[in-house]
N, CA and C atoms as an extended XYZ file, in Angstrom:
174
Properties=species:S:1:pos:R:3:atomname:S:1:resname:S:1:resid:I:1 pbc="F F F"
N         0.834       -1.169        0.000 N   UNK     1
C         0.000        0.000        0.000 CA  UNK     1
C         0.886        1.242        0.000 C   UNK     1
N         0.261        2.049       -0.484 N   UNK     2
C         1.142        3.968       -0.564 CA  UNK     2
C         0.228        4.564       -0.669 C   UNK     2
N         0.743        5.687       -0.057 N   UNK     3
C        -0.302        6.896       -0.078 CA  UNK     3
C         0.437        8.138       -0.044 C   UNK     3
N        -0.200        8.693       -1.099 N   UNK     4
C         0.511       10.196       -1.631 CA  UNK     4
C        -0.254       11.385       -1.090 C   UNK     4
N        -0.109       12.449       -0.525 N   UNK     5
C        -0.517       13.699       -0.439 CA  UNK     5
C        -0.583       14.775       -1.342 C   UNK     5
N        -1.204       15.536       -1.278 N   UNK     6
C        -0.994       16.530       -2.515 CA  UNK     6
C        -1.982       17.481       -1.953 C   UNK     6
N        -1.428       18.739       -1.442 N   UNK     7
C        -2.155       19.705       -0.894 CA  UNK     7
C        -2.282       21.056       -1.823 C   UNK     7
N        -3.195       21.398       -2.586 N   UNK     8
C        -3.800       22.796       -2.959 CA  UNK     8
C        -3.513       24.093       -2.492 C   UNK     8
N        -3.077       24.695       -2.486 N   UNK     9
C        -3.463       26.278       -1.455 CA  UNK     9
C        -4.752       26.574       -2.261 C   UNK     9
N        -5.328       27.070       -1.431 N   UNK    10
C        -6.518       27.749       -1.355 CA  UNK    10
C        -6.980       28.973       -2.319 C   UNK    10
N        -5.623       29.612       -2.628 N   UNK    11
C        -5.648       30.969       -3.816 CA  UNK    11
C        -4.809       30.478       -4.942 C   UNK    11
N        -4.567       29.072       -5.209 N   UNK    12
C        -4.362       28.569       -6.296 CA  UNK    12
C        -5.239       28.942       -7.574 C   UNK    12
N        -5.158       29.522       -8.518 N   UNK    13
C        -6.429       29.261       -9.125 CA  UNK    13
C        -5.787       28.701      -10.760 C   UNK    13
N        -4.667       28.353      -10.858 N   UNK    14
C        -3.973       27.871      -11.841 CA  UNK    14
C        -5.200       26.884      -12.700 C   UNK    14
N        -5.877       25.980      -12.674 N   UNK    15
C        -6.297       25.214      -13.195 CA  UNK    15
C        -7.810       25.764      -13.166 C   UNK    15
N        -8.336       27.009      -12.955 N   UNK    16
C        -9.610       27.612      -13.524 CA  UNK    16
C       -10.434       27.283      -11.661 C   UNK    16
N       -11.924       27.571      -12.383 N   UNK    17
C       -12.511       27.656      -10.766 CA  UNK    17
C       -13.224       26.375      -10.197 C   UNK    17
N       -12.833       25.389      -11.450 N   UNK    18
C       -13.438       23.777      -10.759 CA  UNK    18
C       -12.420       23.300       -9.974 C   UNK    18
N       -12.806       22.486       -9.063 N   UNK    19
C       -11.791       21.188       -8.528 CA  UNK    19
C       -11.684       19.834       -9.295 C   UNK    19
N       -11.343       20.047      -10.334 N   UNK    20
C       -10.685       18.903      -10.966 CA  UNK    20
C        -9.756       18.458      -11.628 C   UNK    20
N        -9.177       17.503      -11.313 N   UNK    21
C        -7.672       16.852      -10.945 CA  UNK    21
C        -7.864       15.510      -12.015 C   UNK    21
N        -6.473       15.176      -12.727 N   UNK    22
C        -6.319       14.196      -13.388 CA  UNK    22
C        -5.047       13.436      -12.931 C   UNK    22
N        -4.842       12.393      -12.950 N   UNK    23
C        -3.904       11.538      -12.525 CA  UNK    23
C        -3.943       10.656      -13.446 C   UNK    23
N        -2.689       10.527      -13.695 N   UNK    24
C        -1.712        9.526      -14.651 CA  UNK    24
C        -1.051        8.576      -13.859 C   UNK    24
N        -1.534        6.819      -14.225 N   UNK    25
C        -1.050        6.157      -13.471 CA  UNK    25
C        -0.801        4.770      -13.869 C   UNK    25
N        -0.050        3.991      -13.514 N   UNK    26
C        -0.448        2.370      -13.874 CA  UNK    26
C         0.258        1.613      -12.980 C   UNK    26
N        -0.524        0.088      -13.390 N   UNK    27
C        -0.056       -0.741      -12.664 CA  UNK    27
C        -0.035       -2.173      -13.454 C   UNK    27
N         0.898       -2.873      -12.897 N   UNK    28
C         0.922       -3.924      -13.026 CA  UNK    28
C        -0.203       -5.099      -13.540 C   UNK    28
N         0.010       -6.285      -14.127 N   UNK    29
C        -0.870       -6.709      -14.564 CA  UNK    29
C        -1.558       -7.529      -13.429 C   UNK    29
N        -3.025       -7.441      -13.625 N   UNK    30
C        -3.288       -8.419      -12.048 CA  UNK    30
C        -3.452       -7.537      -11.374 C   UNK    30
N        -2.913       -6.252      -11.142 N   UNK    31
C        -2.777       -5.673       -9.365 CA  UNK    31
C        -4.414       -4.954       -9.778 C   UNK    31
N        -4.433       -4.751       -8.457 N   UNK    32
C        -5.826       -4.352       -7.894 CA  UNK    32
C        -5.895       -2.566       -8.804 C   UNK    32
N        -6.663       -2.164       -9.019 N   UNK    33
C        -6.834       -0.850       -9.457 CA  UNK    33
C        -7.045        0.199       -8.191 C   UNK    33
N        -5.844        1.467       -8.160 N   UNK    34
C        -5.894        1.949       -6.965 CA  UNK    34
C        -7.264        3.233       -6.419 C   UNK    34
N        -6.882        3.260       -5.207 N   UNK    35
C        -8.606        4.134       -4.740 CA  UNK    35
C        -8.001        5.507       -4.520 C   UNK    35
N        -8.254        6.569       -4.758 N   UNK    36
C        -8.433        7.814       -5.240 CA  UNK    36
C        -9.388        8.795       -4.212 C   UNK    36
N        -8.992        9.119       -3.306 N   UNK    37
C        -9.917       10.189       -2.399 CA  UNK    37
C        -9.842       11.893       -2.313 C   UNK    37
N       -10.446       12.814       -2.323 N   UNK    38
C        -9.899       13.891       -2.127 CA  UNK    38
C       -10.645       14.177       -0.722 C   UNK    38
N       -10.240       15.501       -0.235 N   UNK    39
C       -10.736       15.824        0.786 CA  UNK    39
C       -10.784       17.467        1.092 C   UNK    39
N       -11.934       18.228        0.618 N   UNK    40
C       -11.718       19.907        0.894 CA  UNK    40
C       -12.355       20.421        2.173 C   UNK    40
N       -11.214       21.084        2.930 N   UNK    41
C       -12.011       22.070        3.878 CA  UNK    41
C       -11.465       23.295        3.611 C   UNK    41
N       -12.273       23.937        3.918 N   UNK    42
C       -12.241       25.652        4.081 CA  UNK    42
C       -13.129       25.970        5.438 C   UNK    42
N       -11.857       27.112        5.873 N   UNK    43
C       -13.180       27.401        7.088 CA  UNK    43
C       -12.667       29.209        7.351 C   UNK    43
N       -13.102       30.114        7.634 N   UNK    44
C       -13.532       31.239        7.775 CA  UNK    44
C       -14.119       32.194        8.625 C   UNK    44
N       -13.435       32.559        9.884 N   UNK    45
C       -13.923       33.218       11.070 CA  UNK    45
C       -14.329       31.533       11.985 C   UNK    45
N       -16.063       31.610       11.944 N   UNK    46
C       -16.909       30.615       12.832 CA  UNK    46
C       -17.544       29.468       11.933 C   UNK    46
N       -17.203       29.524       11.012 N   UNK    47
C       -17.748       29.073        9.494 CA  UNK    47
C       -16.842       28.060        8.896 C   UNK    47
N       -17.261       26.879        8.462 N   UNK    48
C       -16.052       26.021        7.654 CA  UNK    48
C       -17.195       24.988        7.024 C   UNK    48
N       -17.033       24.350        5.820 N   UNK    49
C       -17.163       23.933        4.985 CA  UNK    49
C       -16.444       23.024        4.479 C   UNK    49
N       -16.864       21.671        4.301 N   UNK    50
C       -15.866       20.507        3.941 CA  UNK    50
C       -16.633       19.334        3.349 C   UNK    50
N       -15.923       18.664        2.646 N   UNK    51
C       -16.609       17.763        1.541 CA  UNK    51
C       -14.920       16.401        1.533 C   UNK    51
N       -16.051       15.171        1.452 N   UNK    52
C       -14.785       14.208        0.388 CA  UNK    52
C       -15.182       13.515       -0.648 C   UNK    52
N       -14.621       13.281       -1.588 N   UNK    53
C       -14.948       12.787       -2.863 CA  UNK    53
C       -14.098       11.472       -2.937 C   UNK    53
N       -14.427       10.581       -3.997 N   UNK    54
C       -13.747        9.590       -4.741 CA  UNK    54
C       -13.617        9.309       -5.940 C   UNK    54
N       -12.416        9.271       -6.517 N   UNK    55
C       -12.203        9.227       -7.896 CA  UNK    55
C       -12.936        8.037       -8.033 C   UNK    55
N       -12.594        7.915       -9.616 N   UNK    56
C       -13.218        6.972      -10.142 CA  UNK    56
C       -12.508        6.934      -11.526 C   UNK    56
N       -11.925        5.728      -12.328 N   UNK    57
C       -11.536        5.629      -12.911 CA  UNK    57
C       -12.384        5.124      -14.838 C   UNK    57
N       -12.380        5.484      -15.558 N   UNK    58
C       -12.610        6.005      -16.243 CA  UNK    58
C       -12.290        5.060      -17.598 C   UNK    58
């Protein structure tokens, strides 16, 4: 198992105003196809907002 991080800043806006992310990947023949999670919070004074998603391969 591995697990990669990959953190955003928040005033990123390089890739426009969606959250969506592409990943380039492979594996071996046989191996299991890997699982894909994101995870956004934002929070603001008393206020925060948070969501998680799962890729899905395609």
């Amino acid at each position: 198992m591995e697990t990669i991080e990959i953190i955003i800043d928040y005033e990123d806006d390089e890739g426009g105003t969606g959250a969506n992310f592409n990943f380039n990947w492979a594996i071996e023949k046989y191996s299991h196809k890997p699982l894909f999670e994101g995870v956004m919070i934002w929070t603001t004074g008393h206020q925060g907002v948070s969501f998680t998603t799962t890729g899905v391969n395609l």
